[in-house]
C-alpha positions in Angstrom: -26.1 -14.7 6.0 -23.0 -15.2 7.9 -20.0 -13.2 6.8 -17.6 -15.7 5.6 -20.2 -16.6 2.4 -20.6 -13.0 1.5 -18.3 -12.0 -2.0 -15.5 -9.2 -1.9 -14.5 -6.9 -4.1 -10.9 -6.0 -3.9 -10.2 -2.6 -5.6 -6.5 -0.9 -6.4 -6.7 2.8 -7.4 -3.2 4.7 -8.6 -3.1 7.9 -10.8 -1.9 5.1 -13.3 -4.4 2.2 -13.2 -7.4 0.8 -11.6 -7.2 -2.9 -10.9 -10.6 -5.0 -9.4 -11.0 -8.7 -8.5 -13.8 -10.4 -6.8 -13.9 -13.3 -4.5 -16.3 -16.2 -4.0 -16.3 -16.2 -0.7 -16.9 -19.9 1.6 -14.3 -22.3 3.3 -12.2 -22.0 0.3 -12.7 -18.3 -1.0 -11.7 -18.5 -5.2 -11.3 -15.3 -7.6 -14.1 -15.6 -9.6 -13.2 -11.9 -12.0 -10.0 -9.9 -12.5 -10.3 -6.5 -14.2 -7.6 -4.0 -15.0 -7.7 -0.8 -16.5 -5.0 2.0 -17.7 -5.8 5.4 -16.9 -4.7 8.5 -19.4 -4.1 11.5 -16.5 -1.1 9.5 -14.4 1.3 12.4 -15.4 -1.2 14.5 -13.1 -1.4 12.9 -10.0 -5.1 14.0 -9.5 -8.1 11.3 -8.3 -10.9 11.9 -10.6 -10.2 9.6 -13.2 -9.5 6.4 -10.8 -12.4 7.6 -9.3 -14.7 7.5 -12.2 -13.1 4.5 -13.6 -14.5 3.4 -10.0 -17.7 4.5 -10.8 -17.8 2.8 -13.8 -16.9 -0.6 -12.9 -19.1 -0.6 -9.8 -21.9 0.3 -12.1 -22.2 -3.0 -13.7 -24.1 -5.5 -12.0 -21.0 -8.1 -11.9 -19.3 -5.7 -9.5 -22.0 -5.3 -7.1 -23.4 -7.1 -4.5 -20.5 -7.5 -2.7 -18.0 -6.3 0.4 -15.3 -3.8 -0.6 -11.8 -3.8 0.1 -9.8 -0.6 -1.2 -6.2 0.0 -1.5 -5.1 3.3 -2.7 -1.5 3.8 -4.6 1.5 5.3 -2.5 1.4 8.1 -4.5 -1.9 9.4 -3.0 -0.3 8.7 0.7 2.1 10.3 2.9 3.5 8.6 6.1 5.5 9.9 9.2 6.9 7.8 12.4 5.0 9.8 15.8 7.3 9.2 18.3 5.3 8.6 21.8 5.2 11.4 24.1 3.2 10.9 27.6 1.8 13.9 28.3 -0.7 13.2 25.0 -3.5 11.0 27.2 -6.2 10.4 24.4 -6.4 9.3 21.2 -7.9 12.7 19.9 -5.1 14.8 21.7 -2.6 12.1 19.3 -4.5 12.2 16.7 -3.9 16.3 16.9 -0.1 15.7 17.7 0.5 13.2 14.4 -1.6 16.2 12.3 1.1 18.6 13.3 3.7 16.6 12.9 2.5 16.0 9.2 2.0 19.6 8.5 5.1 20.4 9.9 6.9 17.9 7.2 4.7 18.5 4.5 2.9 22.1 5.1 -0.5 23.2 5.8 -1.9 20.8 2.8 -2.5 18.1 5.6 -5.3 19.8 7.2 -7.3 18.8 4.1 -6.6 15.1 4.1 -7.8 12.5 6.3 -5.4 10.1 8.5 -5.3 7.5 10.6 -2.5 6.1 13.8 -1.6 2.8 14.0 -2.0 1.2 17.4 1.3 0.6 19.4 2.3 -0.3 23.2 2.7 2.7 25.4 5.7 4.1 25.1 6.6 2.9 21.3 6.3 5.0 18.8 3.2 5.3 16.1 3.0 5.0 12.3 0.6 7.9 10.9 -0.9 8.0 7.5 -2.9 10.3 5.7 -4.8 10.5 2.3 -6.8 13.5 0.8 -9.8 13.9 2.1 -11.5 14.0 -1.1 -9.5 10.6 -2.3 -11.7 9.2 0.7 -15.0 10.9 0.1 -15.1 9.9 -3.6 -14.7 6.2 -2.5 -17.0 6.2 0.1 -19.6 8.0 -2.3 -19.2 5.4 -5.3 -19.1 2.2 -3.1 -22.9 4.4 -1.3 -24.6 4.5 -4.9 -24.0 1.4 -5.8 -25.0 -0.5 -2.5 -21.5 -2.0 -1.9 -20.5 -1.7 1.9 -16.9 -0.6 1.9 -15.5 -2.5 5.0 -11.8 -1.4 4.7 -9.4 1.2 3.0 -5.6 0.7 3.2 -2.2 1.9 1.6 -0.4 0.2 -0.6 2.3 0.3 1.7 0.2 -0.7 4.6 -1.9 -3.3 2.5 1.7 -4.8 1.2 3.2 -5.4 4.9 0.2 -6.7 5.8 0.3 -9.2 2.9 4.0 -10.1 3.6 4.9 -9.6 7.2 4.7 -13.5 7.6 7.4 -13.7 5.4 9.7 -10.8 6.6 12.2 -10.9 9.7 10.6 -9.2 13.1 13.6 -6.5 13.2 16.2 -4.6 11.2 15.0 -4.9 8.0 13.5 -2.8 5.4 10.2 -3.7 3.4 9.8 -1.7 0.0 6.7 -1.6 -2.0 7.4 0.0 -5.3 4.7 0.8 -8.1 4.5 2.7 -11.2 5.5 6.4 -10.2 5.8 5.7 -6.5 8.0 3.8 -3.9 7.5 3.7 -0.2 10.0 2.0 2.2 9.4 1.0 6.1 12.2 -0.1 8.1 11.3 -2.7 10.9 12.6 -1.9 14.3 12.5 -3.7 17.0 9.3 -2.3 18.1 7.7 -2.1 14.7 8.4 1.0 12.0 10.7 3.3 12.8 11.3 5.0 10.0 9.1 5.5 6.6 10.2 6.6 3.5 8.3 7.7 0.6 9.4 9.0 -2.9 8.1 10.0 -6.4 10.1 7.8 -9.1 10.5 7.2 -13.2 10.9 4.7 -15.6 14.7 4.1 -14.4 13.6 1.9 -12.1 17.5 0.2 -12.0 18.6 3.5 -10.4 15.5 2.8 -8.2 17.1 -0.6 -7.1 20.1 0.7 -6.1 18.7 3.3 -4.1 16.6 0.5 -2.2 20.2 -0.8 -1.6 21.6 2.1 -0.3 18.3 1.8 1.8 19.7 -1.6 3.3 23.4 0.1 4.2 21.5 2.6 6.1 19.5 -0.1 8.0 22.2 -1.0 9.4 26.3 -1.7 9.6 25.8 -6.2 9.3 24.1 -7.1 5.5 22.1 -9.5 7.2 20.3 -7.3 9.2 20.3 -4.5 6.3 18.3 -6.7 3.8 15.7 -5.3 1.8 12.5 -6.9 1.3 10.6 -5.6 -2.1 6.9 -5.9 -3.4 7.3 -5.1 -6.8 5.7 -5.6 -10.2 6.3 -9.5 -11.3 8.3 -7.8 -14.7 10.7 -6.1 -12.5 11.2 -9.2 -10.9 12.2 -11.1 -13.9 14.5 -8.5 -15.2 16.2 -8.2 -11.5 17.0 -12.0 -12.1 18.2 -12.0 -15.8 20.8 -9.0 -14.5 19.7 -6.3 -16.4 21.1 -3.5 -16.0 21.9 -1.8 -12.4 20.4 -5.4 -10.9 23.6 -7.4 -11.3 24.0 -5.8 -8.1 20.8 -7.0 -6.4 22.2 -9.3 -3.8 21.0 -7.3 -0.7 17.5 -7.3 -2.3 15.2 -10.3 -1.5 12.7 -10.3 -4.1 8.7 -11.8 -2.4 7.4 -14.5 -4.0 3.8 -15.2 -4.7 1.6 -16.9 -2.8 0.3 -20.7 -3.3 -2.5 -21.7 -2.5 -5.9 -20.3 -1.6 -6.0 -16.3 -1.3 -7.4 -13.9 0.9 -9.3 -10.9 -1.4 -6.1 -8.5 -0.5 -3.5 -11.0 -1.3 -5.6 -11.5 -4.9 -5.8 -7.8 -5.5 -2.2 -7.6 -4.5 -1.0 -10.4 -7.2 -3.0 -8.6 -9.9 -1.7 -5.1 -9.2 2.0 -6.8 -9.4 1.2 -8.4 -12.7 -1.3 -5.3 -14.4 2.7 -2.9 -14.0 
């Protein structure tokens, strides 16, 4: 069977909340089930119960059969910019170079997760990110037992730009995905990401906002070129544009609109993790 009429399963995991569609794949590809579950141990930060709410879902016949698509929440990811250095001639000896550079920012921890560099012209610099090891292994495992053939695992930042990049300028800007206890920024360069951002955040997400704006000023000195670009839960959205709060000052923030139209699995998995927040 040819690959464009085999279903996919899009799956979101956070500390907070596991979110699942599945797509009808053909000429058209159509969501034909949306699924979204809270999780209890977000406070914690630890992977075991997204991973057995994984387990559980792909249990059930209505999730199997199918291609899967994983994004995993900011909070379980860590990002750095590798800057390009010639001496380095292949990609294991950069691979080694963007796992010191991580441990040097984030301490020996590292050596126990798993990353990935992004590809970039020779002499550019490179985007690394990394996600525990056993994050990955317990995804791999679920998607094994259950006969689903995991074909890709993203970020939510990564996943996110991918999603909107069409829509965002090709330099001097920055592009924010925020999510329940986690927001991750990437400034666009003029070669790509040149600098990457991550932080842990609360339920004051209007002090949130204006730290996205301060974001912007740092982008750079014109406010057209400083504009932030934000993925964001639909409800913080709504409340941006009623002016609650700290977001009567939201002009520099350009809020992404959904989608019309048909839907690739990650832009469908994308729109329900922005309305399940």
């Amino acid at each position: 069977m040819s690959p464009l009429w085999h279903d996919e399963i899009g799956v979101y995991l956070s500390p907070y909340r596991v979110c699942l569609v599945r797509m009808k794949r053909g000429v058209r590809p159509v969501a034909i089930a949306e699924h979204e579950q809270t999780l209890d141990s977000g406070s914690a930060g630890g992977c075991t119960a997204a991973l057995e709410a994984l387990h559980g879902w792909l249990a059930q016949p209505a999730w199997q059969g199918a291609r899967v698509r994983v994004v995993v929440g900011d909070h379980w990811a860590r990002y750095a910019i590798v800057p390009w250095v010639a001496v380095l001639s292949s990609a294991e000896e950069r691979l080694a170079h963007a796992r010191q550079l991580l441990v040097s920012i984030y301490g020996e921890v590292m050596n126990d997760w798993e990353l990935r560099v992004s590809e970039a012209r020779p002499q550019t610099a490179r985007v690394v990110c990394t996600i525990p090891a056993v994050l990955i292994e317990g995804i791999r495992a679920a998607c094994l037992q259950y006969s689903t053939r995991l074909i890709s695992l993203q970020s939510q930042l990564i996943a996110a730009y991918d999603t909107w990049r069409h829509h965002l300028p090709q330099s001097n800007a920055w592009f924010v995905s925020i999510e329940q206890g986690s927001l991750a920024a990437a400034r666009i360069g003029e070669h790509g990401w040149d600098r990457v951002y991550t932080v842990r955040i609360g339920s004051d997400w209007t002090r949130e906002l204006k730290r996205l704006q301060t974001f912007g000023r740092l982008a750079s000195n014109s406010t057209e070129e400083g504009r932030v670009y934000v993925d964001a839960p639909l409800a913080w959205r709504e409340m941006a544009r009623c002016g609650v709060g700290a977001a009567n000052d939201a002009g520099a923030l350009q809020w992404l609109e959904e989608e019309r139209g048909p839907l690739t699995t990650l832009q469908c998995l994308g729109r329900a993790r922005r309305l399940a927040a």
